[in-house]
Jmol script that loads the backbone (N, CA, C; Angstrom):
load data "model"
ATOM      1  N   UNK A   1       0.855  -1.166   0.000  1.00  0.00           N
ATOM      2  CA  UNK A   1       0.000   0.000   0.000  1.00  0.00           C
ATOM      3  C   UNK A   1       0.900   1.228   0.000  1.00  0.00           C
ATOM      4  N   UNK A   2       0.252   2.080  -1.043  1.00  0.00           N
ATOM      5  CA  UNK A   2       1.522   3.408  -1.397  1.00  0.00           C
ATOM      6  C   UNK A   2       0.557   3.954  -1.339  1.00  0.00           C
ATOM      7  N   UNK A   3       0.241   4.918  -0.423  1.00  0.00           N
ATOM      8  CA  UNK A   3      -0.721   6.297  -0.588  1.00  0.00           C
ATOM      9  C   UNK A   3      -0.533   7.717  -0.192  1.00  0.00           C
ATOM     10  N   UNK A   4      -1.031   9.096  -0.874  1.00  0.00           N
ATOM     11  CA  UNK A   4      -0.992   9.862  -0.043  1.00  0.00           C
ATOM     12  C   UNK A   4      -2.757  10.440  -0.191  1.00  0.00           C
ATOM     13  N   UNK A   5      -2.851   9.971   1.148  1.00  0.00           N
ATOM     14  CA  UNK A   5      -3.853  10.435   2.061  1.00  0.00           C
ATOM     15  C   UNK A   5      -4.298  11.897   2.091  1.00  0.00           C
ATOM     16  N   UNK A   6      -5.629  12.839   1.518  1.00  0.00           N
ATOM     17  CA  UNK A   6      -5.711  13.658   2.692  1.00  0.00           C
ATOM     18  C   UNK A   6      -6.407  13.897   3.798  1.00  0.00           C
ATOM     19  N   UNK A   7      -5.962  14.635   4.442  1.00  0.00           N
ATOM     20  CA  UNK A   7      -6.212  14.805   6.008  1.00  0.00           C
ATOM     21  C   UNK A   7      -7.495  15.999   5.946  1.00  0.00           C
ATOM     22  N   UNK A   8      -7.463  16.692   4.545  1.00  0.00           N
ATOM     23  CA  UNK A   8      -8.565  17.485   4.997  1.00  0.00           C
ATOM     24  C   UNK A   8     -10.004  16.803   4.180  1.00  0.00           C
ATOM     25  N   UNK A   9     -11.525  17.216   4.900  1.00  0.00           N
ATOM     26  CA  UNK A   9     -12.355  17.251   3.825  1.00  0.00           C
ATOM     27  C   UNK A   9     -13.451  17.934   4.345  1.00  0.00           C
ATOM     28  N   UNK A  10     -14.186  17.932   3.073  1.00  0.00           N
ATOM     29  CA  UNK A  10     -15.477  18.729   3.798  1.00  0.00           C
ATOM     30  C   UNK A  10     -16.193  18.180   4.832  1.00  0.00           C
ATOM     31  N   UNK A  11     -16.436  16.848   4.393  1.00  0.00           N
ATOM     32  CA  UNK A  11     -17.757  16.475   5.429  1.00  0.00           C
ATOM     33  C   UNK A  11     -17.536  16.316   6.681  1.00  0.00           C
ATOM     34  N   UNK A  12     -16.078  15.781   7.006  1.00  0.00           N
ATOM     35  CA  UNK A  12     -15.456  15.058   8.071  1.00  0.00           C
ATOM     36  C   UNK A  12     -14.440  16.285   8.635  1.00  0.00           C
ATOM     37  N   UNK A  13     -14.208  16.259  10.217  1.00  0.00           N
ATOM     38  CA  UNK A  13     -13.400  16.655  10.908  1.00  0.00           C
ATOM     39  C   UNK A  13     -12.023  16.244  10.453  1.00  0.00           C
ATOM     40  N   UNK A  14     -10.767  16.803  10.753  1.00  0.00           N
ATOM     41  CA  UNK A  14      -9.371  16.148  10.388  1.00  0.00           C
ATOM     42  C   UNK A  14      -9.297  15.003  11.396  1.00  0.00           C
ATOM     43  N   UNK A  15      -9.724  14.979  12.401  1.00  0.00           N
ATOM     44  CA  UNK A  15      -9.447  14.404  13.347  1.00  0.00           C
ATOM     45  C   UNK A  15     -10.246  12.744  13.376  1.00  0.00           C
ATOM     46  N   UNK A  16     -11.350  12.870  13.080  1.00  0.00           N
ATOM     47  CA  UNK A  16     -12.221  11.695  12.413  1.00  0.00           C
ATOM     48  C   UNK A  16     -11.667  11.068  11.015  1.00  0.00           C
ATOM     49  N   UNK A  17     -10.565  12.001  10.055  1.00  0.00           N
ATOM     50  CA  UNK A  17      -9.966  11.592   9.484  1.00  0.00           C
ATOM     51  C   UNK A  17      -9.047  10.376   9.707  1.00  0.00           C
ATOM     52  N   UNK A  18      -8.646  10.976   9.984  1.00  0.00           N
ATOM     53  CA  UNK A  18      -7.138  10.263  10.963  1.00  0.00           C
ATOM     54  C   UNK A  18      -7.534   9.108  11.581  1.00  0.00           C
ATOM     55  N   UNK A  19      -8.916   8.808  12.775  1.00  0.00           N
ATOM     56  CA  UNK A  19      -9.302   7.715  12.831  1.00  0.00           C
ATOM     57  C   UNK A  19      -9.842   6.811  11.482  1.00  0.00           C
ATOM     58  N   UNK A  20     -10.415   7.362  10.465  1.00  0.00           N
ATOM     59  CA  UNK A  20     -10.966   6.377   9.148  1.00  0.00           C
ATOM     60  C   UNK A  20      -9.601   5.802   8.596  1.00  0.00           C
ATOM     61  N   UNK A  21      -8.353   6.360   8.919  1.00  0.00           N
ATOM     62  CA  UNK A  21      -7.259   6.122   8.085  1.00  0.00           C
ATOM     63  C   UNK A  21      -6.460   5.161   8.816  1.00  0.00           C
ATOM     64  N   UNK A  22      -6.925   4.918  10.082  1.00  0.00           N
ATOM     65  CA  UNK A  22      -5.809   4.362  11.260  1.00  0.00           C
ATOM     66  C   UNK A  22      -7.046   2.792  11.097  1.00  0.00           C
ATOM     67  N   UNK A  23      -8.373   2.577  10.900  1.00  0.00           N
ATOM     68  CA  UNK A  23      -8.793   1.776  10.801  1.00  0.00           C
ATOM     69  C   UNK A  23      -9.041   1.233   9.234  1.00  0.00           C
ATOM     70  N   UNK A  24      -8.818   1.742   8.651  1.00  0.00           N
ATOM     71  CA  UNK A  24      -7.891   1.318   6.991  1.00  0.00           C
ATOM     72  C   UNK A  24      -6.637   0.611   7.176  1.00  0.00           C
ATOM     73  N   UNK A  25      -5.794   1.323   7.908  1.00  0.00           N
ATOM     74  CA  UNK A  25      -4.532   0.575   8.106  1.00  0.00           C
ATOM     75  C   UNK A  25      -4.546  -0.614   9.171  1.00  0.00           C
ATOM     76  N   UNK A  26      -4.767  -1.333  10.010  1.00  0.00           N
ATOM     77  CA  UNK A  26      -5.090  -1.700  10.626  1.00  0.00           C
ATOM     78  C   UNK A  26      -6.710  -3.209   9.605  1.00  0.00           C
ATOM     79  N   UNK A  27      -7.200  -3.129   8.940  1.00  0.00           N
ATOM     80  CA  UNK A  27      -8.016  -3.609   8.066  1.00  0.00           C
ATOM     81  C   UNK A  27      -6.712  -4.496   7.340  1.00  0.00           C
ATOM     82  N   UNK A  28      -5.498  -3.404   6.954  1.00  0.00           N
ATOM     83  CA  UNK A  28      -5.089  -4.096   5.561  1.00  0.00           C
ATOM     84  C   UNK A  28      -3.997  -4.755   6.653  1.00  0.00           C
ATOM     85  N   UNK A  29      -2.928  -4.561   7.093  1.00  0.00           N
ATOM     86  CA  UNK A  29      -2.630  -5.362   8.165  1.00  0.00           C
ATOM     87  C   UNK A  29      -3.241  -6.921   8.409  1.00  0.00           C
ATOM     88  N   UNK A  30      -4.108  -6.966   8.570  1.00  0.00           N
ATOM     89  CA  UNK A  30      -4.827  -7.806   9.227  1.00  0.00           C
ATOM     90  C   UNK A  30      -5.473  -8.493   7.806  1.00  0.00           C
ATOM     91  N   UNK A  31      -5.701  -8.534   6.849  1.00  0.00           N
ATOM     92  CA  UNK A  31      -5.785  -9.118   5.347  1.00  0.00           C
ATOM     93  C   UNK A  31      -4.236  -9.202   4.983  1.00  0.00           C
ATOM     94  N   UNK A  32      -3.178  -8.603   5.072  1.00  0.00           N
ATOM     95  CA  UNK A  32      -2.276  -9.032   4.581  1.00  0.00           C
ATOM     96  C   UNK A  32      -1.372 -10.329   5.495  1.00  0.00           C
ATOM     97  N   UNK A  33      -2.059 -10.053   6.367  1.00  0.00           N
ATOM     98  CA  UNK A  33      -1.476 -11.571   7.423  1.00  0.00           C
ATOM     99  C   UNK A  33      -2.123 -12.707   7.723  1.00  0.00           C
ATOM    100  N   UNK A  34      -3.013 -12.569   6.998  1.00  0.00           N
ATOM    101  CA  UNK A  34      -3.552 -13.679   6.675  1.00  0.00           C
ATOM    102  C   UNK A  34      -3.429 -14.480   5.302  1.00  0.00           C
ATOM    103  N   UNK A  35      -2.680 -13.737   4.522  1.00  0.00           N
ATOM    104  CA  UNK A  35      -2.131 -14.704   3.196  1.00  0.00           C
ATOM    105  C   UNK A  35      -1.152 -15.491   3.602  1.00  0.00           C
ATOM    106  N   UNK A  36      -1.334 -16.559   2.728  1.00  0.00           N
ATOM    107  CA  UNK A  36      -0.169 -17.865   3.113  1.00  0.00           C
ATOM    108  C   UNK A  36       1.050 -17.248   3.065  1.00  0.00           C
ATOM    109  N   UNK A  37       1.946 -18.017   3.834  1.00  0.00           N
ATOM    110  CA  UNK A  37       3.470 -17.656   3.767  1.00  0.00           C
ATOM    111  C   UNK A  37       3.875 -18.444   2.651  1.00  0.00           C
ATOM    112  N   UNK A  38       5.389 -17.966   1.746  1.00  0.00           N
ATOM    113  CA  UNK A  38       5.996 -18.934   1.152  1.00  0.00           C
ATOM    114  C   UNK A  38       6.714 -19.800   2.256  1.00  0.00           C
ATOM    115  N   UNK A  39       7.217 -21.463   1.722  1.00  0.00           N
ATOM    116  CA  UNK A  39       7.700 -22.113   2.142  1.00  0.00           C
ATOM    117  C   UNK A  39       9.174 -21.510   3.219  1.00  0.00           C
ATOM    118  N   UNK A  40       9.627 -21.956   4.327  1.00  0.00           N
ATOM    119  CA  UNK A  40      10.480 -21.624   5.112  1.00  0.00           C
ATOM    120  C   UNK A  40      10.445 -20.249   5.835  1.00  0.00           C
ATOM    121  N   UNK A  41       9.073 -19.682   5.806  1.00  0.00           N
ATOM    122  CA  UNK A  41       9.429 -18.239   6.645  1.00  0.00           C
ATOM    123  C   UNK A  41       7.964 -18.332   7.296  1.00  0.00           C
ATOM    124  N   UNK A  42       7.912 -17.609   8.689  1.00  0.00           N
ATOM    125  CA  UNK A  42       7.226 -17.370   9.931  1.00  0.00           C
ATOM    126  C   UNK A  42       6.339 -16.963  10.167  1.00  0.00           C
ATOM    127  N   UNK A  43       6.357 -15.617   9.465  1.00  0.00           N
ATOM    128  CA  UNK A  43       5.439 -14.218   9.380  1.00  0.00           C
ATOM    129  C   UNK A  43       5.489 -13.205   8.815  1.00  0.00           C
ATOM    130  N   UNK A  44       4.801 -12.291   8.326  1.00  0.00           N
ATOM    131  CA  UNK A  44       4.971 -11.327   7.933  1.00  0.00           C
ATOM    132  C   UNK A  44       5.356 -10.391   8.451  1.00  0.00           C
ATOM    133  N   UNK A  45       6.355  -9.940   7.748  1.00  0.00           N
ATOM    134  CA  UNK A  45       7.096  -8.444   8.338  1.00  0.00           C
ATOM    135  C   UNK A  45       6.260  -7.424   7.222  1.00  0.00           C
ATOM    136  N   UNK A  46       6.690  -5.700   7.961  1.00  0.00           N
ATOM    137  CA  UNK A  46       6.408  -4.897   6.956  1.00  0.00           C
ATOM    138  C   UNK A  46       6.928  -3.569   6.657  1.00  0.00           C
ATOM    139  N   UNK A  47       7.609  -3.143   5.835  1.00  0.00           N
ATOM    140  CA  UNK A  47       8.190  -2.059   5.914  1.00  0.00           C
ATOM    141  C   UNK A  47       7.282  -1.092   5.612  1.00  0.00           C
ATOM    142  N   UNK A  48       7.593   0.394   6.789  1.00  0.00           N
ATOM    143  CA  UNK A  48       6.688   1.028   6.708  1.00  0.00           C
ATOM    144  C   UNK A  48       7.276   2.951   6.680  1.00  0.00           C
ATOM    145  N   UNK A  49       6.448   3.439   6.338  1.00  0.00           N
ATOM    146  CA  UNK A  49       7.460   4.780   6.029  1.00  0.00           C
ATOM    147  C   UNK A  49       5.645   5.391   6.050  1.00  0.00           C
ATOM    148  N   UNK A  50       6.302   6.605   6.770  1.00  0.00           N
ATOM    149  CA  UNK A  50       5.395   7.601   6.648  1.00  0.00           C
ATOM    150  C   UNK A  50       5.368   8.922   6.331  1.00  0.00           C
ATOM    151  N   UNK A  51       5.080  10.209   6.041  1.00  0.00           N
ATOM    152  CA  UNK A  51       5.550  11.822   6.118  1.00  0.00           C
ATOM    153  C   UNK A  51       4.864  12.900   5.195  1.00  0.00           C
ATOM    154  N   UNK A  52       4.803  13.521   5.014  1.00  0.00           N
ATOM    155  CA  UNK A  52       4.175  14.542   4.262  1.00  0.00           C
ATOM    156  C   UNK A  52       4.863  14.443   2.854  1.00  0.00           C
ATOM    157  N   UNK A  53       4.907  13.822   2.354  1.00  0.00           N
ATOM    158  CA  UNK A  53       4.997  13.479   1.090  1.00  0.00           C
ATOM    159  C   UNK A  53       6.385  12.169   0.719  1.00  0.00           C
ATOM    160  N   UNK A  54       6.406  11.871  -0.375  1.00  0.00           N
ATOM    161  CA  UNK A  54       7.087  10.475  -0.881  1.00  0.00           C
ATOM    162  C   UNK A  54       8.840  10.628  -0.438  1.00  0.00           C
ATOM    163  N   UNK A  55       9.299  11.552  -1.144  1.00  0.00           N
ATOM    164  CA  UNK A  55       9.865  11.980  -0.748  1.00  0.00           C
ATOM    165  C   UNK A  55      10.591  12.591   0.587  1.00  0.00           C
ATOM    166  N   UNK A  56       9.945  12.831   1.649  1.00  0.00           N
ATOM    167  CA  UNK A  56      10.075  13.307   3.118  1.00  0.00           C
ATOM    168  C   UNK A  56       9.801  12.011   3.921  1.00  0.00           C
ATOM    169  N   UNK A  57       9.131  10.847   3.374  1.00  0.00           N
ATOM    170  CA  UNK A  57       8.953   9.687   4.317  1.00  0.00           C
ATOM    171  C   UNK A  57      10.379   9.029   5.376  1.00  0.00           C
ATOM    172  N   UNK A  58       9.876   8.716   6.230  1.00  0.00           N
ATOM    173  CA  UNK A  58      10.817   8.142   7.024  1.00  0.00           C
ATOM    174  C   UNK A  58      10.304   6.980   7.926  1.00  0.00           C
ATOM    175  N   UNK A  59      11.261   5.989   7.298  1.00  0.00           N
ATOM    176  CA  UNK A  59      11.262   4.695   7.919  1.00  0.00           C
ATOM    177  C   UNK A  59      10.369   4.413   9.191  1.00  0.00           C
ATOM    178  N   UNK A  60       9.637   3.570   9.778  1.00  0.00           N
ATOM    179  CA  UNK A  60       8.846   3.737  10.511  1.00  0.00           C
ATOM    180  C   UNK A  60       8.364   1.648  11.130  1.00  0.00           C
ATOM    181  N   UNK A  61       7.955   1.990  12.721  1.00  0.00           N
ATOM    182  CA  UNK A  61       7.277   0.469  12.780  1.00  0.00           C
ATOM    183  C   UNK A  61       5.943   0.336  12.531  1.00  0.00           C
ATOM    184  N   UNK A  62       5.616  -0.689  12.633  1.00  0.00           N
ATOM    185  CA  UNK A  62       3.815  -0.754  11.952  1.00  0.00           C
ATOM    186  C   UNK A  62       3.166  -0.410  12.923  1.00  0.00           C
ATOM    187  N   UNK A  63       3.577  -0.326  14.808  1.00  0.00           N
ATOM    188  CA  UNK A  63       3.425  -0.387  15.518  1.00  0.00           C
ATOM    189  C   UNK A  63       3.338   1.383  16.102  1.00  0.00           C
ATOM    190  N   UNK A  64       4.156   2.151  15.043  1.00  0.00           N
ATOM    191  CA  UNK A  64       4.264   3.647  15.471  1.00  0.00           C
ATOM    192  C   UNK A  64       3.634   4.594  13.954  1.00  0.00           C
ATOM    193  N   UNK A  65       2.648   3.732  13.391  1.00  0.00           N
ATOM    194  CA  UNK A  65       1.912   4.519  12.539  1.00  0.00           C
ATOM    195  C   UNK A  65       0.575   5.449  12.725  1.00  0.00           C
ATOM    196  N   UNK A  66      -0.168   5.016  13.906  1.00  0.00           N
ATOM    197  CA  UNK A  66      -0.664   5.636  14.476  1.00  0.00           C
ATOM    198  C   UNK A  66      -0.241   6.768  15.068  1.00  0.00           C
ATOM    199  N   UNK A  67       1.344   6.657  16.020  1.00  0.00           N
ATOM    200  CA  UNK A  67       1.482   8.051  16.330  1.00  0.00           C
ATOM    201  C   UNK A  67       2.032   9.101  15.466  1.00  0.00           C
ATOM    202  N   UNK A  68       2.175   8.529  14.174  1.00  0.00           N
ATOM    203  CA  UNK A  68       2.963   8.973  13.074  1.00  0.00           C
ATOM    204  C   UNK A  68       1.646   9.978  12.556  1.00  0.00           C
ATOM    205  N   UNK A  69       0.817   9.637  12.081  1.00  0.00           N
ATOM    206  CA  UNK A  69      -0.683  10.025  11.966  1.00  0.00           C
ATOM    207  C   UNK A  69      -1.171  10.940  12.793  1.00  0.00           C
ATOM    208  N   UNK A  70      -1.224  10.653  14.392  1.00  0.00           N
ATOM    209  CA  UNK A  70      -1.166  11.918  15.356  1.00  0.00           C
ATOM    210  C   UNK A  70      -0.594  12.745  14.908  1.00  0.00           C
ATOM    211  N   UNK A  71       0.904  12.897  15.176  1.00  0.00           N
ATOM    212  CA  UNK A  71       1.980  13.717  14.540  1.00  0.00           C
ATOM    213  C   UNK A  71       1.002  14.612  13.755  1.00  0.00           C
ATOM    214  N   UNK A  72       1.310  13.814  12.751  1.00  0.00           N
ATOM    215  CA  UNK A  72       0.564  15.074  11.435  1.00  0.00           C
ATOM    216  C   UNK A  72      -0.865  15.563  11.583  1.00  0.00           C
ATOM    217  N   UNK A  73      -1.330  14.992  12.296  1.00  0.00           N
ATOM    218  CA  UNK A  73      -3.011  15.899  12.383  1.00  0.00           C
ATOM    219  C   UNK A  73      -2.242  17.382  13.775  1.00  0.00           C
ATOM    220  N   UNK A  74      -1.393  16.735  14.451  1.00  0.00           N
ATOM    221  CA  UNK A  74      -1.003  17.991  15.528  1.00  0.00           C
ATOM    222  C   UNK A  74      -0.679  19.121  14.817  1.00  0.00           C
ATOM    223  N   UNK A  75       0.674  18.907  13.530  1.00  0.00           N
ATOM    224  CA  UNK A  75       0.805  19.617  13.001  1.00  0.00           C
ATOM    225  C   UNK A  75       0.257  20.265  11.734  1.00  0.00           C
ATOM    226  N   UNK A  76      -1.051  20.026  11.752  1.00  0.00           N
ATOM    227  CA  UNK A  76      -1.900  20.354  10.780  1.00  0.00           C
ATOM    228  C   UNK A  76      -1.320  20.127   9.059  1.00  0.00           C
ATOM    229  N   UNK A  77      -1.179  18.913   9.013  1.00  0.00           N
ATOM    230  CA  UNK A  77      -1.037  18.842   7.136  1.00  0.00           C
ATOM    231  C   UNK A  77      -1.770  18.837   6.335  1.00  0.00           C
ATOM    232  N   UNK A  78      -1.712  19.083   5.572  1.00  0.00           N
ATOM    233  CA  UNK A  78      -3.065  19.021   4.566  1.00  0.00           C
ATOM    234  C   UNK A  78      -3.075  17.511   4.207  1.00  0.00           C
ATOM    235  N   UNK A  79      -2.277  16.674   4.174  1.00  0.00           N
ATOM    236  CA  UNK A  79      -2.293  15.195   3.340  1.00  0.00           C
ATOM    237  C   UNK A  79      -0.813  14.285   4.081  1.00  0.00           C
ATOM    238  N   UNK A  80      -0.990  13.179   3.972  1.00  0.00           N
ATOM    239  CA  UNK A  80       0.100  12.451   4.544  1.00  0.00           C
ATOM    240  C   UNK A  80       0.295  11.337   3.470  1.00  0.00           C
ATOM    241  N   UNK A  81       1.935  11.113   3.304  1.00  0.00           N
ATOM    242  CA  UNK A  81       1.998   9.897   2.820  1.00  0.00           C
ATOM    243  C   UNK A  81       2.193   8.638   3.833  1.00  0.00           C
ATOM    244  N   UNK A  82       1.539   7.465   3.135  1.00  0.00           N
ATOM    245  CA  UNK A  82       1.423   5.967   3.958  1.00  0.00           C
ATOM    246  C   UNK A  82       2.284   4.661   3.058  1.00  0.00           C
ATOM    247  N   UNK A  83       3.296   4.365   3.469  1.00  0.00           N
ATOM    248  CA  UNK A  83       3.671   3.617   2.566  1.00  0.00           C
ATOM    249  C   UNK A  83       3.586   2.059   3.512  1.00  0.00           C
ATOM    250  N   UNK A  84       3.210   0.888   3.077  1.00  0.00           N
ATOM    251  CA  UNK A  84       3.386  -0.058   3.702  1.00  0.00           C
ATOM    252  C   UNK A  84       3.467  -1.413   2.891  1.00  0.00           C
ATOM    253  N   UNK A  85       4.757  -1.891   2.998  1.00  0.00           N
ATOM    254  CA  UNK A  85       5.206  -3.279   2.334  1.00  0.00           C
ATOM    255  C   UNK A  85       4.997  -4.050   3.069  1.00  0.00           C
ATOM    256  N   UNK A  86       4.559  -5.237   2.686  1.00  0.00           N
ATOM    257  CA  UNK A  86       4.712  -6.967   3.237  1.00  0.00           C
ATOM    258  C   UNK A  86       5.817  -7.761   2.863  1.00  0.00           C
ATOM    259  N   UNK A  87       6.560  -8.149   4.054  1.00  0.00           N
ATOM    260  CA  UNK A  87       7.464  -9.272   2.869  1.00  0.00           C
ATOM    261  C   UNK A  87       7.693  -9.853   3.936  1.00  0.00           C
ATOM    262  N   UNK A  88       7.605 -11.787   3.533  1.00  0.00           N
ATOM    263  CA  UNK A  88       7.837 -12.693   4.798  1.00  0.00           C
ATOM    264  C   UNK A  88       9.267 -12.460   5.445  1.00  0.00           C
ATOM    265  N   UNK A  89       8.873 -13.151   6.252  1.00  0.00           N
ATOM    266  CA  UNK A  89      10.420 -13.113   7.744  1.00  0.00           C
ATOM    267  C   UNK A  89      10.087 -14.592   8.498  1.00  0.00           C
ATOM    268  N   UNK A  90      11.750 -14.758   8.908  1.00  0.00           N
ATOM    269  CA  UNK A  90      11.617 -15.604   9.924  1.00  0.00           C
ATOM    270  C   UNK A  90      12.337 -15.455  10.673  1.00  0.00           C
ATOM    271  N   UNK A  91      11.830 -16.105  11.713  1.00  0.00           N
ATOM    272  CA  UNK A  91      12.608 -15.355  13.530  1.00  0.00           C
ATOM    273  C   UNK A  91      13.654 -16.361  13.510  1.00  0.00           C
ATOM    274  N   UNK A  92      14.189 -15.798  14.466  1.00  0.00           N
ATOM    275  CA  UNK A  92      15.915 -15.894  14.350  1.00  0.00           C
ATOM    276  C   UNK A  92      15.852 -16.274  16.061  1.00  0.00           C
ATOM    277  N   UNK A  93      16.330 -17.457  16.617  1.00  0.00           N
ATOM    278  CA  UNK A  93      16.394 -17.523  17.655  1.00  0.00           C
ATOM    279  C   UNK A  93      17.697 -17.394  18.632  1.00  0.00           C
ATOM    280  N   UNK A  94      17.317 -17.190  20.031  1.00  0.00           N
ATOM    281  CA  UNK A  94      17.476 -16.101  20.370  1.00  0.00           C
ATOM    282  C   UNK A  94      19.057 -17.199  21.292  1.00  0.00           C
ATOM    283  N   UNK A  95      20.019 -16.760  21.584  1.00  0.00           N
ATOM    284  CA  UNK A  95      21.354 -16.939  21.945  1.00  0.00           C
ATOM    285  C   UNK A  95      21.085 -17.359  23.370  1.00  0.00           C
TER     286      UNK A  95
END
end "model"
wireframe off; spacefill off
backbone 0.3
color backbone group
């Protein structure tokens, strides 16, 4: 998922935004981990990048996209980019 989002609209508050967008993400998450793994790997990992545009994104956990999202409704953006890859992983045990 490659998007840029905006944060403003008519009908909706920014802030009700931001929740429709955090339960979008969170939707696809949760469909993308549920596709089969290829053979020899664990789970899905996902690389994730967020920021006011494609360009300005910065690396990010799937786990800090929500506050990434805060962030930008605090600082009032007009639009955010959401970038989020899937690609299997397997855990590595531990020493």
């Amino acid at each position: 998922m490659k998007k840029v989002i905006p944060l403003v609209s008519d009908r909706h508050k920014p802030a009700r935004v931001v929740e429709q967008i955090k339960g979008e993400v969170r939707k696809y998450l949760k469909r993308e981990r549920k596709k089969s793994l290829p053979d020899d790997f664990d789970y899905w990992g996902f690389d994730c990048r967020t920021g006011k545009s494609p360009d300005e994104a910065s690396p990010c956990h799937e786990k800090e996209i929500s506050k990434a999202l805060d962030a930008a409704l605090a600082a009032e953006w007009t639009e955010v980019y959401l970038e989020i890859l899937a690609k299997p992983a397997k855990r590595e045990k531990k020493a």
